[in-house]
Each structure stands twice: as structure tokens, then as C-alpha cells.
C-alpha positions as CSV (number, residue, x, y, z in Angstrom):
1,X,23.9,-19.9,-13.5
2,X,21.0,-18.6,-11.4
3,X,21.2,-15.1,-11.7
4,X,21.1,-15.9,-15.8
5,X,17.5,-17.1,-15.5
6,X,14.3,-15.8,-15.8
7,X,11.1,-15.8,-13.5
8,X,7.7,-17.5,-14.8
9,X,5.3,-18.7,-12.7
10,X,6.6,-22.0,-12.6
11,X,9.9,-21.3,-12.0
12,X,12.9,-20.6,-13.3
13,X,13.5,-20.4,-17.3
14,X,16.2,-19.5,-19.7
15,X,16.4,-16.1,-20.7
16,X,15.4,-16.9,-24.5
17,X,11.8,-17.4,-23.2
18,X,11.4,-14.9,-21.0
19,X,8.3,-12.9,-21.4
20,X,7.3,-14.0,-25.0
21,X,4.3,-13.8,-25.0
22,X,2.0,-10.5,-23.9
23,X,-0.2,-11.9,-21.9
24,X,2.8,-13.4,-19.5
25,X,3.9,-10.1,-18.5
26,X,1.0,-9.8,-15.9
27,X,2.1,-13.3,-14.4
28,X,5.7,-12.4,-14.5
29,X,5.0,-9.4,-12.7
30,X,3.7,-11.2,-9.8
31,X,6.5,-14.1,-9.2
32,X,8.6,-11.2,-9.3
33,X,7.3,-9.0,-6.7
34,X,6.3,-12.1,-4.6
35,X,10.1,-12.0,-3.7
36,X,9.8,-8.7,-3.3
37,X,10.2,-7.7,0.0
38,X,7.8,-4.3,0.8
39,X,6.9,-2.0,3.5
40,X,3.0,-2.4,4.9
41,X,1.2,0.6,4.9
42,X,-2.6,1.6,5.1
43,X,-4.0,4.2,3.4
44,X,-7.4,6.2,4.6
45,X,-9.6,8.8,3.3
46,X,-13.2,10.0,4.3
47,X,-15.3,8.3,2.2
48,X,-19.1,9.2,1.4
49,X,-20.9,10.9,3.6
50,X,-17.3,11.2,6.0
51,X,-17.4,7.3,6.0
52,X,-14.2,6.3,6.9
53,X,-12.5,4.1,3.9
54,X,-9.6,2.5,3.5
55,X,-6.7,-0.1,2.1
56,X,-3.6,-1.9,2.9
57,X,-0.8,-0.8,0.2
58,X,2.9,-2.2,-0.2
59,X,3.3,0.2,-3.2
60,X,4.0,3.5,-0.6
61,X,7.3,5.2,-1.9
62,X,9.2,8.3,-1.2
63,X,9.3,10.7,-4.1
64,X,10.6,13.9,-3.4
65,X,12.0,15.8,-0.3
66,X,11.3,19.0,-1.7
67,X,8.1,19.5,-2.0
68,X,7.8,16.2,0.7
69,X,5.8,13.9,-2.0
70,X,4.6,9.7,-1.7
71,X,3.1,7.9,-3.9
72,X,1.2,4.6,-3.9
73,X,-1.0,2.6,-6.7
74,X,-4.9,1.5,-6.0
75,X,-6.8,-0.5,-7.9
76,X,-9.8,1.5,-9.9
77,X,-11.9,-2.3,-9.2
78,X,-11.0,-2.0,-5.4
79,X,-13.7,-0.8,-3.1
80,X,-11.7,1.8,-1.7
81,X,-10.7,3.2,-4.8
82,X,-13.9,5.7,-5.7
83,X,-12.9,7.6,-2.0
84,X,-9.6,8.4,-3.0
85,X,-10.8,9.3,-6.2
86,X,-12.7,11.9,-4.4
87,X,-10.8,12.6,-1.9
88,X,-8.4,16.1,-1.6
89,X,-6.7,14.0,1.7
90,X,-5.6,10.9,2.6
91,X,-3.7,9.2,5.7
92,X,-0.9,7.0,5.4
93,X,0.0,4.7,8.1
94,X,3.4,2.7,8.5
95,X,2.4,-0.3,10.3
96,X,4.7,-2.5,12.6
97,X,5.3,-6.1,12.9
98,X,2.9,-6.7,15.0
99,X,-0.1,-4.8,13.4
100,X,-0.4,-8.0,11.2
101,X,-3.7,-8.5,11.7
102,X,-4.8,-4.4,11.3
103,X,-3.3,-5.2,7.5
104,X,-4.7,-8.4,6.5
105,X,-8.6,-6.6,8.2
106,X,-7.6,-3.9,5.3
107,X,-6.8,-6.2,2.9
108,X,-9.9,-8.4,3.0
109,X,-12.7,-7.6,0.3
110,X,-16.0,-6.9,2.4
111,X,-14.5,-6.2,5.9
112,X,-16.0,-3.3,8.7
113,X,-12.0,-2.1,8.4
114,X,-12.9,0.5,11.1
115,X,-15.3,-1.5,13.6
116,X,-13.6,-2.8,16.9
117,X,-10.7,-3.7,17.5
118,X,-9.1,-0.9,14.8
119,X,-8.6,1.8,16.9
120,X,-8.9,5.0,14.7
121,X,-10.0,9.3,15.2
122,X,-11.0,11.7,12.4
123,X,-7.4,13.6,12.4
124,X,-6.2,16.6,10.3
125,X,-8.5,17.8,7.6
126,X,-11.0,14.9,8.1
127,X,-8.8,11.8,7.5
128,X,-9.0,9.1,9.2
129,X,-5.8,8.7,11.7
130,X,-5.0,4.7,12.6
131,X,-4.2,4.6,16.3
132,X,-0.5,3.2,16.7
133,X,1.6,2.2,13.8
134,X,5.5,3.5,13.5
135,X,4.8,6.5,11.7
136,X,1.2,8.3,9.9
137,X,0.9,11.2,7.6
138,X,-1.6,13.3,6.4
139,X,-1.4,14.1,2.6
140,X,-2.6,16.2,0.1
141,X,-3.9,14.6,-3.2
142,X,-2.0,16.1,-6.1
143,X,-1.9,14.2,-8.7
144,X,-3.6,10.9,-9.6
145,X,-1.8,9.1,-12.8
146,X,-3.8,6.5,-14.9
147,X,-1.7,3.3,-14.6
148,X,-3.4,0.2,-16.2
149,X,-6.2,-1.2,-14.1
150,X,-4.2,0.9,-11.6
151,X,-4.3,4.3,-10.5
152,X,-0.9,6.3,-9.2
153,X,-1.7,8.5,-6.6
154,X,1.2,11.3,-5.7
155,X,0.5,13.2,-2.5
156,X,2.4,16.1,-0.6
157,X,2.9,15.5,3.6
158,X,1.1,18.3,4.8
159,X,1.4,16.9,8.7
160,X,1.8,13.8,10.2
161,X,3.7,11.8,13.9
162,X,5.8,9.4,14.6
163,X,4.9,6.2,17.3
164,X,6.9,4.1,19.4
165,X,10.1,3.3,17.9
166,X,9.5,-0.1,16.7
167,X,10.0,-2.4,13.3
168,X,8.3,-2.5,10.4
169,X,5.7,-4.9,8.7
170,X,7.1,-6.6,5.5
171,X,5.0,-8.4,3.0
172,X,6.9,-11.0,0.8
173,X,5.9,-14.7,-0.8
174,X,2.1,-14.1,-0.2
175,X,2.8,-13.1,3.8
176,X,3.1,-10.3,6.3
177,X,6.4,-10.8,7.6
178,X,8.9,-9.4,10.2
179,X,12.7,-8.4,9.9
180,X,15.0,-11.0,11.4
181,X,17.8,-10.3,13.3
């Protein structure tokens, strides 16, 4: 049966050899979450010197209502990574289908994420708002969680808007995808 068999990299395997060595886990880890359907989001913060800095995330969750908390993971080897490690705010931005190319400009190593055509304005405490999108928040940093080569960042909504009613940006199998009806 399929749902008796385990993901590897090449494919399906039985359940006896699933994960048995260490050094699988990381590969595992990825053919799973590459059929993982996930929300598209970009996250900002003001970098050095109010330098605007910021990354495209599918790991933005909903933690709590009560205080209102997210959380997302960043790499500590991403570029991006030494702002928010500085930074007491950050923006979070809930893209829509068709901001596909917005997330793959803040997903690519090297890119001027914030030169034309991203349309952007310094927003509540300092961070860097993303002009359209379904949704953007302005959180505070509270916590930031070693996580492997990964850092977990929780953060409280302090403000944020909505935009035009719209759907979201998926990201699944290596692509930014849209819901079908």
C-alpha cells in the first residue's frame, strides 16, 4: 500500500529503511516538504544603517491568539539573517498569486530585493512595508530560538492591514504555485 511507504529522495521505500541512517534525515526532510504545500510570505527588517533587508519564508505560522504571536525559521548562513538578528521589528507580508515574481526577487542570493519594480515605504517602527500583498504585519521580536543551522524567530503583531481580497501564493515541488479551483 502507498500510504505504508516511506519518502527518500528517490522515491518511495518500505518502512524498514526509512531514515537509517543520520545523515538521511536532512534529505528526507526535503522530499517531504517538497509536497508540502506552504503559504508565501516575505519577511523585512531595517538592516544596517536603516538598509532595508529582507527574505521570502514558507515557514510563517500562527502561534497564539493571545498575546497575537508568528513565528518563522531563517537561516543563520542567509544574508538576511544578521538584520533580524538585530532587529527589535520585523514586517511580514502575505503575498498573492500573482506576486510570484516579488518572491522568487527575495529568494534569489545577491538580488537589490528593494530596487524597482518592488514597491515598498518605511512603515511602523522603521520596517520596511511591501506595497500590495493580501495581508502585512508589523511585529515585535520576542524571542529567537536556536534551531540547527536555523534560527526560530517568534514575534508579537503589534500593527498591521489587510489588501485586496485576493488568493494566496503556494510554494510546493520546487515552485510558486496558485490554488485551483
Amino acid at each position: 500500500m502507498a500510504g505504508n511507504r516511506a519518502l527518500s529522495p528517490a522515491g518511495p521505500r518500505t518502512p524498514a529503511r526509512a531514515a537509517e541512517a543520520p545523515e538521511e534525515g536532512g534529505a528526507l526532510l526535503r522530499a517531504a516538504f517538497r509536497q508540502h504545500a506552504a503559504g508565501v510570505a516575505v519577511i523585512t527588517a531595517s538592516g544596517p544603517e536603516g538598509r532595508p533587508a529582507g527574505f521570502t519564508a514558507t515557514s510563517l505560522t500562527s502561534v497564539a491568539a493571545a498575546p497575537p504571536l508568528v513565528s518563522f525559521g531563517i537561516g543563520t548562513a542567509s544574508s538576511t539573517w544578521p538584520s533580524v538578528a538585530r532587529a527589535e521589528y520585523v514586517g511580514v507580508h502575505v503575498l498573492a498569486e500573482e506576486q510570484r515574481e516579488l518572491a522568487a526577487t527575495f529568494s534569489r542570493s545577491g538580488a537589490d530585493r528593494f530596487a524597482p519594480p518592488t514597491r515598498w515605504h518605511t512603515g511602523p517602527h522603521g520596517v520596511p512595508v511591501l506595497d500590495g500583498g493580501l495581508a502585512w504585519l508589523v511585529c515585535r521580536i520576542v524571542a529567537r530560538v536556536p534551531a540547527g543551522d536555523h534560527r526560530l524567530v517568534l514575534a508579537e503583531i503589534v500593527t498591521g492591514g489587510s489588501g485586496e481580497p485576493g488568493r494566496p501564493l503556494l510554494y510546493q515541488q520546487g515552485r510558486f504555485n496558485a490554488l485551483r479551483d
